[in-house]
C-alpha positions in Angstrom: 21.0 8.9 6.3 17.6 10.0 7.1 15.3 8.0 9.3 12.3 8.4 7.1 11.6 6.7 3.4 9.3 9.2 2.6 8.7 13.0 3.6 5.5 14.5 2.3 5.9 18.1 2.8 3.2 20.6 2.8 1.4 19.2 -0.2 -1.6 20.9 -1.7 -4.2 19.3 -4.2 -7.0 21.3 -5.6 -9.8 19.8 -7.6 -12.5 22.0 -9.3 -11.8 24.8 -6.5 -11.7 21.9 -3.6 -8.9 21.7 -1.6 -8.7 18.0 -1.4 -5.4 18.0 0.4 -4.8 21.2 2.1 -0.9 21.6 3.4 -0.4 18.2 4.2 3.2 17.0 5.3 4.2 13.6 7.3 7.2 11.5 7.3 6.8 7.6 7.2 10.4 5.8 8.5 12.2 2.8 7.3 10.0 -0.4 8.4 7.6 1.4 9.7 3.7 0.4 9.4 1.6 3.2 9.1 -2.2 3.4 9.0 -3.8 6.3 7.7 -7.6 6.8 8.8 -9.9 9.6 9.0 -13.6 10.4 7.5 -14.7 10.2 4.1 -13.2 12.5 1.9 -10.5 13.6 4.5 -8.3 12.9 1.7 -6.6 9.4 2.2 -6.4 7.9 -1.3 -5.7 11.0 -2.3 -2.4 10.9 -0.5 -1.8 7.2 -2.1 -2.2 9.0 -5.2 0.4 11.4 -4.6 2.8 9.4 -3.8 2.4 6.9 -6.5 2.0 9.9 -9.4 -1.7 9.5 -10.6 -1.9 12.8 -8.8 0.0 16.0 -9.1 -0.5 18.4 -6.6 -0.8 22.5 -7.0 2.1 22.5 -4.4 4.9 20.9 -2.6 6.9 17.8 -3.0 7.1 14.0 -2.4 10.5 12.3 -1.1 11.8 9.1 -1.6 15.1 8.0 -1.9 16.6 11.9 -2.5 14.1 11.9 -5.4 11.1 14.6 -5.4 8.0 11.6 -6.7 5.9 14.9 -8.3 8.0 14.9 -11.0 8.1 11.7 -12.1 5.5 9.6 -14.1 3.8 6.7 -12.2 6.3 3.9 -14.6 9.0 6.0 -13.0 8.2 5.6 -9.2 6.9 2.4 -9.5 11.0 1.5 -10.9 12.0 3.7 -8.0 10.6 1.0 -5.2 6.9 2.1 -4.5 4.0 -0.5 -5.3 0.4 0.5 -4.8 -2.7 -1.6 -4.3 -5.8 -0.1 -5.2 -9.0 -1.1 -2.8 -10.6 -3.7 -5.6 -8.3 -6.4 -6.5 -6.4 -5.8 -9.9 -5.1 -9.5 -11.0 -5.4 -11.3 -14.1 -8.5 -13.6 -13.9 -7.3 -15.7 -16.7 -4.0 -17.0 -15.7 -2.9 -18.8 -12.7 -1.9 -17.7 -9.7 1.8 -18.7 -10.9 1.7 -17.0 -14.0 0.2 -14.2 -12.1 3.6 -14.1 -10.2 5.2 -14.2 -13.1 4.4 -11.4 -15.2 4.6 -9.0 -12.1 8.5 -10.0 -11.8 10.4 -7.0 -12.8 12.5 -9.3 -14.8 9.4 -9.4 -17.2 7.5 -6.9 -17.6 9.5 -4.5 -20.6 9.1 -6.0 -24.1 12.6 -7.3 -24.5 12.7 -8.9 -20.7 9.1 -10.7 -21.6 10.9 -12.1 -24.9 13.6 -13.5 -23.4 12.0 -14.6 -19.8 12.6 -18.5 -18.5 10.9 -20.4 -15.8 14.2 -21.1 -14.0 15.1 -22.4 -11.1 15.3 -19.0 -9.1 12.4 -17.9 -10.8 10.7 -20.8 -8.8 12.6 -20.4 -5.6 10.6 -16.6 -5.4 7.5 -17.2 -6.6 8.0 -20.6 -4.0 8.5 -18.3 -1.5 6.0 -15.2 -2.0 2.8 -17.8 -3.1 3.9 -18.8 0.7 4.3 -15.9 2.4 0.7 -14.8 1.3 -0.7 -18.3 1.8 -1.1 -19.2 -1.8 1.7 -21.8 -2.1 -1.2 -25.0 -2.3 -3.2 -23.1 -5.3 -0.3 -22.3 -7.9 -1.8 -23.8 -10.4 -5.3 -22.5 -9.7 -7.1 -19.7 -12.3 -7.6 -16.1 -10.4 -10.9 -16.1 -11.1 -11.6 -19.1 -9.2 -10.2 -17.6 -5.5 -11.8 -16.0 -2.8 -12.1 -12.6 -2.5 -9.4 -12.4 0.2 -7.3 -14.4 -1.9 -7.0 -12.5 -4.4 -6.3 -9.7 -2.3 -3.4 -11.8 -0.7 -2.8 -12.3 -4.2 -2.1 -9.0 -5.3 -0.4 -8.4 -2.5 2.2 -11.1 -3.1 2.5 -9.2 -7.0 3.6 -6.4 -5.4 6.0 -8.1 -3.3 7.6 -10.1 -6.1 9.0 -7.1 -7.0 10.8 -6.3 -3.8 9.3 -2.6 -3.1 11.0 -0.8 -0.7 7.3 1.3 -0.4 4.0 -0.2 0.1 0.6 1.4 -0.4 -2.6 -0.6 0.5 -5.7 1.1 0.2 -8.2 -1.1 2.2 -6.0 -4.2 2.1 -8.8 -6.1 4.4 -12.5 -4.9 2.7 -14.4 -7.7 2.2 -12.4 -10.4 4.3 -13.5 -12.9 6.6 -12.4 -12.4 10.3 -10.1 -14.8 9.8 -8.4 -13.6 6.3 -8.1 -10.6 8.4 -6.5 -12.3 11.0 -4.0 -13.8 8.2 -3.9 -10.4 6.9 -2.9 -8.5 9.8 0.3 -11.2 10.5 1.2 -11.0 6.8 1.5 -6.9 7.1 3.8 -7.2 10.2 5.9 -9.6 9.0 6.3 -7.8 5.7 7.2 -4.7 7.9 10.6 -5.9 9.3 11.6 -5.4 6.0 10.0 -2.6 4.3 7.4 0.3 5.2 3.9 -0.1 4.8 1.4 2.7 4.5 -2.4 1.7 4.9 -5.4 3.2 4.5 -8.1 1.2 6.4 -11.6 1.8 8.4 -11.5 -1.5 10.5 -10.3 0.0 13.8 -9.8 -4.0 14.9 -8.0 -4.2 12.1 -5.6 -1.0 13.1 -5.0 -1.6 16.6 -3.5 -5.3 15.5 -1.3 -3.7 12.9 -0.1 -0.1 13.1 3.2 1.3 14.5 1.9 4.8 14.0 -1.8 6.1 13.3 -2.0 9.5 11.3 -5.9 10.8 11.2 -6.7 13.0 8.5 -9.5 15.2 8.3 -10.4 17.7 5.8 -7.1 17.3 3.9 -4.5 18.1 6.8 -3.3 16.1 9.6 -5.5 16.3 12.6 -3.6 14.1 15.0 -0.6 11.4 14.6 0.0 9.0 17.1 0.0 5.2 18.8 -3.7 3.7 18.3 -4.4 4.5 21.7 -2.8 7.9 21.6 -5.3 8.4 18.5 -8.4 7.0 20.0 -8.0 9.5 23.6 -7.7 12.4 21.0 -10.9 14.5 21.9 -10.8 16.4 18.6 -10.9 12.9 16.6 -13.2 11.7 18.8 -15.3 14.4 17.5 -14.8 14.1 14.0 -14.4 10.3 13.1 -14.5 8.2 15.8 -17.7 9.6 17.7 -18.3 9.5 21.8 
């Protein structure tokens, strides 16, 4: 079995004559944390797209699991094991944080699964134990619209994870956040790593050196340089174009 959850190979993704991703291809392993960073419109959410299906692109393919993602609607690869985070937090203001949790278990989200859904004892034991691992566990009962920004960032977060993804996308997981959410932040995204793979987009280069496994920079659509954060940060070419002298 392949080392790598998903291969991206030489993906192309042209918008009104832009090539917004130009040839792109990378491989991101099995637990692996990988930070994706680069310049402004180097193409990074546009890769998150890809992968998740709100983008098709002009050419090549997406793998996961033996599976080619381009040909599959986002419902599809979402059942497949990849959960994306967008960079604004995407939670139900209305309901608690526990019922939050609960409508993001897989168990309830199609019509007939949502009918026949119980607040059981397992039910508990995981929501118990994601609300914790995201350092919600003493504001269960609390309304969404009453946390903190970073919060409801962990929040979302522990939605995804209720799930049990194999594939996590995070765009920006830490915008917004105090230094110490961040903190929090950085030791929840390791932790989550030892048991599935991670790919983040971020700009807080604190942030990246606390986290990453493997930094890929992306400029102008392609892979410019892949490395260890201090691999990355000797690179004279991304030097040049991101980080600055």
């Amino acid at each position: 079995m392949t080392d790598n959850i998903v291969s991206i190979e030489d993906i192309t993704v042209v918008f009104d004559g832009f090539k917004a991703v130009n040839g792109l291809s990378l491989n991101v392993r099995h637990n692996e944390l990988r930070v994706v960073i680069g310049p402004n419109g180097a193409g990074k959410t546009t890769l998150l797209d890809i992968i998740c299906g709100k983008t098709k692109p002009r050419q090549g393919r997406v793998m996961f699991k033996g599976t080619d993602l381009t040909r599959l609607e986002e419902h599809q690869i979402v059942r497949l094991g990849v959960a994306r985070k967008f960079q604004t937090p995407s939670v139900y203001e209305d309901l608690s944080v526990r019922e939050n949790f609960e409508v993001s278990l897989p168990e309830g989200r199609s019509v007939w699964g949502s009918l026949l859904f119980r607040r059981d004892a397992t039910v508990a034991k995981r929501i118990a134990e994601v609300a914790s691992w995201v350092f919600l566990d003493s504001v269960l009962r609390t309304k969404a619209k009453h946390l903190s920004h970073g919060q409801k960032q962990w929040l979302e977060i522990g939605m995804m994870l209720i799930q049990d993804p194999a594939l996590l996308l995070l765009d920006e997981p830490v915008a917004g956040m105090s230094h110490k959410e961040r903190e929090q932040t950085a030791e929840l995204l390791k932790r989550i790593a030892r048991g599935k793979s991670i790919v983040v987009i971020e700009h807080d280069m604190e942030f990246v050196r606390s986290i990453a496994h493997t930094v890929t920079v992306m400029h102008q659509g392609s892979v410019l340089c892949e490395g260890s954060i201090d691999e990355v940060q000797r690179n004279q070419r991304v030097i040049e174009v991101y980080l600055g002298a």
